[in-house]
SELUM-808192 format. One record per residue (C-alpha): residue number from 1; residue in three letters; x, y, z. Coordinates in Angstrom, 3 decimals. Each point is the difference from the previous one (the first is absolute). Layout:
% residues N
ATOM     n   res         xx         yy         zz
ATOM   NUM   ALA          X          Y          Z
...
//
This chain:
% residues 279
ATOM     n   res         xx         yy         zz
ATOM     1   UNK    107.735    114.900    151.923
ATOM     2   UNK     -0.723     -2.908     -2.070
ATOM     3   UNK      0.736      0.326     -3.610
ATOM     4   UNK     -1.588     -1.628     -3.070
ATOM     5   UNK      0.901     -0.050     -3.756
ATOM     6   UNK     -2.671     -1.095     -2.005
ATOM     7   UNK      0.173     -0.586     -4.118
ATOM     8   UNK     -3.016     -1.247     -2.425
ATOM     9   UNK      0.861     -0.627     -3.853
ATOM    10   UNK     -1.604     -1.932     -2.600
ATOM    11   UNK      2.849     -2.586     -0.779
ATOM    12   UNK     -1.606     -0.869     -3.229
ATOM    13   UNK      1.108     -3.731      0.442
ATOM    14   UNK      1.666     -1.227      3.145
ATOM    15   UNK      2.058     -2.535     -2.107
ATOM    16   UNK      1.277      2.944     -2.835
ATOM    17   UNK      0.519      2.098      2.476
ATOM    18   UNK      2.087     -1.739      2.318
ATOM    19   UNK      2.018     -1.053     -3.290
ATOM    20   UNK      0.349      3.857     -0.470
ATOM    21   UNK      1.227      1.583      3.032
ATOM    22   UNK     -2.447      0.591      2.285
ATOM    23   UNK      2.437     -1.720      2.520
ATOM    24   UNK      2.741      2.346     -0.437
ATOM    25   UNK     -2.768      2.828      0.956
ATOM    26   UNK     -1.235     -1.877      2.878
ATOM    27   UNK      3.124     -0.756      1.396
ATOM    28   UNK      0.971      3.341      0.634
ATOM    29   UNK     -3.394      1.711      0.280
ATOM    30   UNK     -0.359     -1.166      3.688
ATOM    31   UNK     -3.578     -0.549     -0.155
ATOM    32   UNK     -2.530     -1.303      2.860
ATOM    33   UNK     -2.767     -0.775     -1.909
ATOM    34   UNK     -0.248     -0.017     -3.505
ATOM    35   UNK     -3.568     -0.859     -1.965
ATOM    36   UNK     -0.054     -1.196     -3.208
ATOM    37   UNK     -2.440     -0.425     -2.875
ATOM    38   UNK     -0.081     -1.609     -3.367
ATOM    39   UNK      1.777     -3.060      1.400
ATOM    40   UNK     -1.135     -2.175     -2.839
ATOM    41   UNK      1.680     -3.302      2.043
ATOM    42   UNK     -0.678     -2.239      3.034
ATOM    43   UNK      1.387      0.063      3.318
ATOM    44   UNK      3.059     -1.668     -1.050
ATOM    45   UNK      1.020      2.263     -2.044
ATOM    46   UNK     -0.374      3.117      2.167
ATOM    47   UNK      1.736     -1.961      2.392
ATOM    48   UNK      2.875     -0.778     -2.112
ATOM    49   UNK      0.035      4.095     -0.977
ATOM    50   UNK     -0.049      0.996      3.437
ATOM    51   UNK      2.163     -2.454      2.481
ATOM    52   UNK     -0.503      0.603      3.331
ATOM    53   UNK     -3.121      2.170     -0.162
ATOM    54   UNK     -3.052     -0.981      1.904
ATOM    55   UNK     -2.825      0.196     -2.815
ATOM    56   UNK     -3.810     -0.043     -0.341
ATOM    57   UNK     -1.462     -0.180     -3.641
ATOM    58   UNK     -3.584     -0.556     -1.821
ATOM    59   UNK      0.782     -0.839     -3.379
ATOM    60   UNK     -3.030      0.280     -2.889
ATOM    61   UNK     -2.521     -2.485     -1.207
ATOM    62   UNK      1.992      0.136     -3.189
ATOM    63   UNK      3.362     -1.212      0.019
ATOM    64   UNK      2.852      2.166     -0.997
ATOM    65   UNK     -2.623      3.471      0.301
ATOM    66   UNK     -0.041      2.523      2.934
ATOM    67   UNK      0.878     -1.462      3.040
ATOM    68   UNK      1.130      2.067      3.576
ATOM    69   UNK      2.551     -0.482      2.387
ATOM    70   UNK      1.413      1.304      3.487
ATOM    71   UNK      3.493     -0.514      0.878
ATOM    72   UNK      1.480      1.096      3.687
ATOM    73   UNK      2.400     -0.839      2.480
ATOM    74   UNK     -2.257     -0.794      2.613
ATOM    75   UNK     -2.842     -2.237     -0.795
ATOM    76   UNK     -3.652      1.462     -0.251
ATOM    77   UNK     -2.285     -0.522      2.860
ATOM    78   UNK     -3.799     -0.143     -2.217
ATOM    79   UNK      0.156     -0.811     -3.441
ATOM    80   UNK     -3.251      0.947     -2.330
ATOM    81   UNK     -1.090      0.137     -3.611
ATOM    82   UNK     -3.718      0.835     -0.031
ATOM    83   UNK     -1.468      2.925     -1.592
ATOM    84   UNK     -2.885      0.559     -1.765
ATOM    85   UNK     -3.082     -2.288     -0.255
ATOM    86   UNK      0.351     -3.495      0.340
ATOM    87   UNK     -0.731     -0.271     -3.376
ATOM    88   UNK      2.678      2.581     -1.466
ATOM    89   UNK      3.611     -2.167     -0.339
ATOM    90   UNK      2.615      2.393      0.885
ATOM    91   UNK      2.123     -2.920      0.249
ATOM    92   UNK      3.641      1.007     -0.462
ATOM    93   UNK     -0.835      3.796      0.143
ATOM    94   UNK     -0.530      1.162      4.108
ATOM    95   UNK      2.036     -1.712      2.848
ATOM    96   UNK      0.334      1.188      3.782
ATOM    97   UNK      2.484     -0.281      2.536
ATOM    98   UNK      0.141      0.707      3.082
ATOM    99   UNK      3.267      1.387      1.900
ATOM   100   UNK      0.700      0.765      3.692
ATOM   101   UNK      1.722      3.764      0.662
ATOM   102   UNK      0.235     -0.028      3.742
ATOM   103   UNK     -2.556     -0.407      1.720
ATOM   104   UNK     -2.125      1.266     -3.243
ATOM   105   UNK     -1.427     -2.660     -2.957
ATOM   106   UNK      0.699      1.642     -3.644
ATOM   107   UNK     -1.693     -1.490     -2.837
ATOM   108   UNK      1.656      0.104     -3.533
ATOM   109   UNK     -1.729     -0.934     -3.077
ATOM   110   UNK      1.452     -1.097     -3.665
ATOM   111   UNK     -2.675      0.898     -2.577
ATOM   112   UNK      0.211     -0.406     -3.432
ATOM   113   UNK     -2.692      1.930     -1.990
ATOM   114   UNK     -1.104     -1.580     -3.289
ATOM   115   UNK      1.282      1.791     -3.009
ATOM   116   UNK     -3.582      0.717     -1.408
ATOM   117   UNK     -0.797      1.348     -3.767
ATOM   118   UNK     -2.910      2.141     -0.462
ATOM   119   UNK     -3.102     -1.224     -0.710
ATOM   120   UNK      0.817     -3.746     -0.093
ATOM   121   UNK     -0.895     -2.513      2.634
ATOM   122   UNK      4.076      0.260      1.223
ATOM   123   UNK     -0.928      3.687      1.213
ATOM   124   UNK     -3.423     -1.412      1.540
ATOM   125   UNK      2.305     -2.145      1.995
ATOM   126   UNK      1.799      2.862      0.795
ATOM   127   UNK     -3.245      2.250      1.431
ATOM   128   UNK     -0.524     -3.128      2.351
ATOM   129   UNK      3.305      0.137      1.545
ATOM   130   UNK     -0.477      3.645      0.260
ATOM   131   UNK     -3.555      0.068      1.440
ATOM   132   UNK      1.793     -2.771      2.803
ATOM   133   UNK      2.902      1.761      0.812
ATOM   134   UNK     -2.056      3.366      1.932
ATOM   135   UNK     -1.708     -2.220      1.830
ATOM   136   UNK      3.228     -1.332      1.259
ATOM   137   UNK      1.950      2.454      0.232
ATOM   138   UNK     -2.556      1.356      2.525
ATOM   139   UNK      0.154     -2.846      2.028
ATOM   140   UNK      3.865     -0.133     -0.096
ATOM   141   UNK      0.629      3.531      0.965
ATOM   142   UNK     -3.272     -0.054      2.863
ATOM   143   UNK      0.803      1.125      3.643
ATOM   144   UNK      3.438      1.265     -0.666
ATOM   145   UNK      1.635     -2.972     -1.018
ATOM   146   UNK      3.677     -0.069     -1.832
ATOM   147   UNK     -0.656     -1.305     -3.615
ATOM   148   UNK      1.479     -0.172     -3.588
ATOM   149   UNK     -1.270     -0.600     -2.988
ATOM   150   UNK      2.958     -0.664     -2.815
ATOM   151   UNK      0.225     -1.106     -3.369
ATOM   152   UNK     -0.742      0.653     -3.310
ATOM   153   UNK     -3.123      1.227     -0.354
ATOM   154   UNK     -0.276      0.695     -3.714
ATOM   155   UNK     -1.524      3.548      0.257
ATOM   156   UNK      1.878      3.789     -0.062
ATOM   157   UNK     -1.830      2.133      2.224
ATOM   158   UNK      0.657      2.786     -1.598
ATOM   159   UNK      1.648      1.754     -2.966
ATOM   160   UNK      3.272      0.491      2.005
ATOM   161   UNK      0.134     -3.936     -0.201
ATOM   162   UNK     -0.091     -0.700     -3.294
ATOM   163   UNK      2.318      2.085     -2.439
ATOM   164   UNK     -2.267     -0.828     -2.840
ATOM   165   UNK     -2.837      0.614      1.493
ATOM   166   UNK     -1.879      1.759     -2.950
ATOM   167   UNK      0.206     -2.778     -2.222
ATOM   168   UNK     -1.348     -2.787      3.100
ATOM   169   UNK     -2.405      1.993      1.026
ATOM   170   UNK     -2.704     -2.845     -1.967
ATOM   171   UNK      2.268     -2.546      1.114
ATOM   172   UNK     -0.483     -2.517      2.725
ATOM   173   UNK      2.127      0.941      2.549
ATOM   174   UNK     -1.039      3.983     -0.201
ATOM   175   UNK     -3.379      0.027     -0.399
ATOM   176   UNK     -2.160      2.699      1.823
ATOM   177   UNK     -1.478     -3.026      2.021
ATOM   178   UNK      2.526     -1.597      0.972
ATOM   179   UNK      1.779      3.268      1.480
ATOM   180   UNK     -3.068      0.999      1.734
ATOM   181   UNK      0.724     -3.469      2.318
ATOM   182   UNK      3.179      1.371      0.879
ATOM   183   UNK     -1.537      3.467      0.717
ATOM   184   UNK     -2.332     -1.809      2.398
ATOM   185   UNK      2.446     -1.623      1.136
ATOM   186   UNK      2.509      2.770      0.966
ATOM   187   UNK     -2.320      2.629      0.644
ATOM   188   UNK     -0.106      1.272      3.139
ATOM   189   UNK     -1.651     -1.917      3.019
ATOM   190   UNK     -3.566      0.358     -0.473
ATOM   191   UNK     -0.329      3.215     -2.282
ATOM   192   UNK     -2.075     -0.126     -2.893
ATOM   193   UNK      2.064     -0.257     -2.808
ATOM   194   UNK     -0.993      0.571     -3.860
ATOM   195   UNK      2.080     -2.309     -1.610
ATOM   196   UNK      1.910      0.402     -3.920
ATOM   197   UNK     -3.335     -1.669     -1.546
ATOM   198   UNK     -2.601      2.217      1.199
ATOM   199   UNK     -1.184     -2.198      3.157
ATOM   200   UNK     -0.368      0.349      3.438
ATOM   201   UNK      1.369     -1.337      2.805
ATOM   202   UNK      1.519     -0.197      3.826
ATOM   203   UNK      3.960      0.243      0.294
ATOM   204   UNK      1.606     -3.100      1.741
ATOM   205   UNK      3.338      1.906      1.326
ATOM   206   UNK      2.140     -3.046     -1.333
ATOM   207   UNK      3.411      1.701     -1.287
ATOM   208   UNK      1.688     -0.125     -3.405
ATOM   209   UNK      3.799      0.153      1.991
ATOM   210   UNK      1.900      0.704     -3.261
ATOM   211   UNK     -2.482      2.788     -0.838
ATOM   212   UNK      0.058      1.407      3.243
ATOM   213   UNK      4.067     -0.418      0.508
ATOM   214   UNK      0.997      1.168     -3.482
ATOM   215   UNK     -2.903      2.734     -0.276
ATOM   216   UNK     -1.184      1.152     -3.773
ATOM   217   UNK      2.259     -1.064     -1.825
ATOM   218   UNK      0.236     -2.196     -3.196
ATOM   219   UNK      0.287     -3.665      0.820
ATOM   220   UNK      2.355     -1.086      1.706
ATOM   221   UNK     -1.140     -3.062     -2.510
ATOM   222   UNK      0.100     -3.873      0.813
ATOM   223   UNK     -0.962     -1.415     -3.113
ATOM   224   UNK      1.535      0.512     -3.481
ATOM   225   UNK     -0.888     -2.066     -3.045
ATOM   226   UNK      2.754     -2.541     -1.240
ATOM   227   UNK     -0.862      1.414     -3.162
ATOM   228   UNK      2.398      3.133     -2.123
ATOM   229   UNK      1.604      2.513      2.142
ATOM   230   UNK     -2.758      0.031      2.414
ATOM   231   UNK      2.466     -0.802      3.407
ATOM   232   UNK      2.806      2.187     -1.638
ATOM   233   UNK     -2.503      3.229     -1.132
ATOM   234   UNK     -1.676     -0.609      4.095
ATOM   235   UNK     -3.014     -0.647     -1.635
ATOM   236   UNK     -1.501     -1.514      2.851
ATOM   237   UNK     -3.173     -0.332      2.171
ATOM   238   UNK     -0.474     -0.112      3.534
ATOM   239   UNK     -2.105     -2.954      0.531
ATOM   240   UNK      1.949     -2.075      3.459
ATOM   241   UNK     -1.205      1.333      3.173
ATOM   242   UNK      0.479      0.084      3.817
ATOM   243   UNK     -3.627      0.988      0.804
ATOM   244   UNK      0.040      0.877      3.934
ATOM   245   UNK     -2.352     -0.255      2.281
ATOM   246   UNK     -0.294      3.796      2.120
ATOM   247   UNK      1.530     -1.647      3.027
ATOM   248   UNK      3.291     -1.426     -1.925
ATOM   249   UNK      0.289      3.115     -2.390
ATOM   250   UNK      1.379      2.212      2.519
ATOM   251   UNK      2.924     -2.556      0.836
ATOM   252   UNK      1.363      0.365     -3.773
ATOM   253   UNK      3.554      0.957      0.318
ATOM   254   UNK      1.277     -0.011     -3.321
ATOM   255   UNK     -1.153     -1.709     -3.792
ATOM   256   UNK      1.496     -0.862     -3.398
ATOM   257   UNK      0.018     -1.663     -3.252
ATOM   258   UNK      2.803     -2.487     -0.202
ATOM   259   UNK     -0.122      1.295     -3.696
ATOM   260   UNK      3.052     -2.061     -1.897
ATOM   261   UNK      2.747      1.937     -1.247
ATOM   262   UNK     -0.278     -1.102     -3.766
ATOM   263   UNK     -2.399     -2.042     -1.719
ATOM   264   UNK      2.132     -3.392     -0.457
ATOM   265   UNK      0.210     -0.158      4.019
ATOM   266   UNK     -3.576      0.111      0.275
ATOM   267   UNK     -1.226     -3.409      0.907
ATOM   268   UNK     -3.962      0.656     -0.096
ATOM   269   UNK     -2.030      2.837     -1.870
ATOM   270   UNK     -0.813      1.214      3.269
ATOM   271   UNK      2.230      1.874      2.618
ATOM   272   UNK      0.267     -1.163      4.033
ATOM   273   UNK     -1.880      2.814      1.963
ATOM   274   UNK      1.739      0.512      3.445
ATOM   275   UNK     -1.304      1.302      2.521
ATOM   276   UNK      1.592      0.270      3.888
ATOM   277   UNK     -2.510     -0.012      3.203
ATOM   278   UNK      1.139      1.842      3.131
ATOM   279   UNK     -1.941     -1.345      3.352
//
């Protein structure tokens, strides 16, 4: 049976990170398609990070911000970028690709969520993307189809994702509303579901795969600021997803966080998430 090992991190620079030792991982992480966000570069320099790789990438409107990438080994057969209204740029922030497993199309996304701060027009930015990405998801994960939905998404679901979580729970990036998406969004298939803020609405069946692999526990964490003792003290938040469709969820066979052993080997302030696909 065909097997597939699919990573997503937010490199937090193609250029610094490649300068850091994100090769070293890659080289022995045997990886088949790896998405990327926070490029922050142009398609020379992902090329020059990743030799050999066949790569799609939208970069922002704003150079050196945001930008989202897919690497693989075999090149995608669809490539799209579109989400939202025509008038919402998501530029740099949602890219499609679309794979061949078999006989069976798979469709992997690299999304980038913006960062968002309450009450500002960064976090009305933010609601946009979210409002956009149900719709899509929807669509993605209609009729059965295989589907996944990676990247840093810039929310903790939950208090198990955040180990701080009292002290964020104001913050973009824990708000009530911003959970409630992701309630919707992993809720069961068509249940009403009362989300973390008080409202309504029908479960999608998409699945959190670290959640559902790793169960309730704390973390395990992607993200840890560059800042005191957070990486050494695990004072982390979950916040870099595989998001699977139904159909795909029930070929996970196993998932991680390439979590670095000490804090001078890290060469982004967010961890690879690695998950393996069984067909």
């Amino acid at each position: 049976m065909p097997h597939l090992r699919i990573a997503t991190v937010n490199v937090n620079g193609i250029r610094a990170a490649a300068r850091n030792g994100m090769s070293t991982w890659l080289d022995a992480a045997d990886i088949d398609i790896l998405t990327l966000q926070e490029v922050r570069g142009q398609d020379e320099h992902l090329e020059a990070a990743l030799p050999g790789w066949s790569i799609i990438h939208d970069e922002a409107t704003a150079k050196g911000r945001a930008g989202v990438a897919i690497a693989s080994r075999t090149p995608a057969l669809a490539v799209r970028t579109a989400i939202g209204p025509d008038d919402f740029d998501s530029r740099g922030r949602w890219i499609e690709g679309d794979f061949l497993l078999g006989d069976r199309p798979l469709t992997v996304v690299s999304a980038y969520v913006h960062s968002g701060e309450a009450d500002t027009p960064k976090q009305d930015e933010k609601w946009r993307f979210l409002d956009a990405l149900g719709p899509r998801l929807g669509e993605l994960g209609a009729d059965g189809a295989l589907a996944l939905v990676t990247g840093d998404l810039n929310v903790g679901h939950r208090e198990l994702d955040i180990r701080n979580w009292r002290g964020n729970r104001k913050k973009a990036g824990f708000l009530p509303r911003e959970r409630a998406y992701f309630d919707r969004f992993l809720g069961a298939a068509g249940v009403e579901i009362e989300a973390v803020d008080g409202t309504a609405g029908t479960g999608m069946g998409w699945v959190d795969v670290g959640r559902r692999f790793h169960g309730e526990v704390d973390g395990p964490y992607t993200w840890w600021s560059m800042r005191g003792k957070a990486f050494d003290n695990d004072s982390g938040w979950r916040i870099d997803y595989h998001l699977a469709s139904p159909a795909l969820a029930e070929h996970v066979e196993s998932y991680h966080v390439a979590r670095a052993a000490s804090y001078d080997q890290r060469w982004s302030d967010h961890a690879p998430v690695v998950v393996d696909y069984r067909f």
